[in-house]
C-alpha positions as CSV (number, residue, x, y, z in Angstrom):
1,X,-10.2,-5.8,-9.0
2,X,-9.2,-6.2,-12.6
3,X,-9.3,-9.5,-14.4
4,X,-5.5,-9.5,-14.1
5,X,-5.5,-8.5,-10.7
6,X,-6.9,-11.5,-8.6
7,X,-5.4,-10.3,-5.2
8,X,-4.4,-12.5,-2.6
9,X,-6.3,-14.6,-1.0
10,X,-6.1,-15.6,2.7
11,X,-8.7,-17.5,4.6
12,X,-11.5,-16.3,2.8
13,X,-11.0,-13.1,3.0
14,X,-9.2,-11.1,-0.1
15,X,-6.7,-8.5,-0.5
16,X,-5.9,-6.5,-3.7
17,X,-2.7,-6.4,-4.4
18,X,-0.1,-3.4,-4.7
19,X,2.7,-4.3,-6.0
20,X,5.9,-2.7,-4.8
21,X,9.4,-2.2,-6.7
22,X,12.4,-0.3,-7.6
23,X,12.9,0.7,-11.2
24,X,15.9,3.5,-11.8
25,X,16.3,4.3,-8.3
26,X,13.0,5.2,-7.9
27,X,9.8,3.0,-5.7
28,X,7.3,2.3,-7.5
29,X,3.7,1.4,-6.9
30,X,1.7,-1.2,-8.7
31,X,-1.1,0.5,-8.9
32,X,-0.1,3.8,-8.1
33,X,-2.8,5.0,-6.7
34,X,-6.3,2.7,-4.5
35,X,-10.6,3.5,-5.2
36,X,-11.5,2.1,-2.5
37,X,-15.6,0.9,-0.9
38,X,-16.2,0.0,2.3
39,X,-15.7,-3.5,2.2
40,X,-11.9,-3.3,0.7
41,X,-8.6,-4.7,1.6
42,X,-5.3,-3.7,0.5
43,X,-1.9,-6.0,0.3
44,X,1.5,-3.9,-0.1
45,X,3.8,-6.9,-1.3
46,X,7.3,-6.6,-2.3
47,X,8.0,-7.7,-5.8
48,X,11.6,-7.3,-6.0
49,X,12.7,-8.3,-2.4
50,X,13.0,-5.4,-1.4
51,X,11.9,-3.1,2.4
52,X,9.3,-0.1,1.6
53,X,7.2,2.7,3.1
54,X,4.2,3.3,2.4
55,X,2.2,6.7,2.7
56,X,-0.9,8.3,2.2
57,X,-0.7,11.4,0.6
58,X,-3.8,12.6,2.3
59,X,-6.2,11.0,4.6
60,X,-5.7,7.3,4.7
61,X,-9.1,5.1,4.7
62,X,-7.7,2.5,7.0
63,X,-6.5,3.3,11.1
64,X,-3.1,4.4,10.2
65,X,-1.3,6.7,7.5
66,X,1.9,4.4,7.4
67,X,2.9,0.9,6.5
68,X,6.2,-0.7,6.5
69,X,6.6,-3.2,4.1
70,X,10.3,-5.8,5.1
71,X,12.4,-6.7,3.1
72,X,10.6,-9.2,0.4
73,X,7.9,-9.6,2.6
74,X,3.8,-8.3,2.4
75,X,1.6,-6.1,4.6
76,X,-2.0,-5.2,5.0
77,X,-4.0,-3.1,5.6
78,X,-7.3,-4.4,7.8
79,X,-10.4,-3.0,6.6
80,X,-11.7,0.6,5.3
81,X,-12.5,2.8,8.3
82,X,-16.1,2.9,8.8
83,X,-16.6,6.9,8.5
84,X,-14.9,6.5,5.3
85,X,-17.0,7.5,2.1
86,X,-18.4,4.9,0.1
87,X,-18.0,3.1,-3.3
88,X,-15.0,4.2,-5.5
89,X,-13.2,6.9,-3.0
90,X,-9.9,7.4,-4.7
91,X,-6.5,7.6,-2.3
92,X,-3.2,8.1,-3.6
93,X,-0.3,7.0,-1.4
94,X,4.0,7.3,-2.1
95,X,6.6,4.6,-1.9
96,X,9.8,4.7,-0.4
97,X,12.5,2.3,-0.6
98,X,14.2,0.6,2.5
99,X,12.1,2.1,4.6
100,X,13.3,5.2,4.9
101,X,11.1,8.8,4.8
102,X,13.2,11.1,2.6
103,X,11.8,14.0,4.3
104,X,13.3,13.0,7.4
105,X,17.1,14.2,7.9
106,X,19.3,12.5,10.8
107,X,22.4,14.6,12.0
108,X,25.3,12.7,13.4
């Protein structure tokens, strides 16, 4: 964590904090991308009020490859897997707003 980035605290443990929002039409991802040890905790948060999905590009280092973020509320993630690599192993994820996979077509 960054000295601007505090995370969230619950109980005593803490999450670092990834910021979600629209800007243009397009989701966003404060940061865009996680390095994450062993030991780490993610919080997807919404910062506009907004509903999101969230997806690994990859492998994910925590039990699932998904999250869904509701509308203006927060998710997280539990810890690292413990077959994950250690200290500083960089995952990059996509946004989506309201929830919805783009990739995914529904006929009528």
């Amino acid at each position: 964590m960054t000295k601007r980035d505090r995370g969230i605290r619950v109980g005593k443990k803490v999450w670092r904090g990834v910021k979600l929002h629209t800007a243009g039409g397009v989701a966003k991802a404060t940061p865009n991308s996680a390095s994450m040890s062993r030991h780490d905790l993610l919080a997807w948060h919404s910062g506009d009020g907004g509903a999101y999905t969230v997806q690994f590009k990859a492998d994910s280092p925590f039990g699932q490859k998904e999250f869904q973020v509701p509308v203006g509320g927060a998710v997280v993630t539990g810890s690292v897997r413990l077959n994950e690599p250690g200290h500083g192993a960089k995952y990059e994820y996509r946004v989506f707003p309201g929830g919805v996979d783009p990739d995914v077509s529904v006929d009528d």
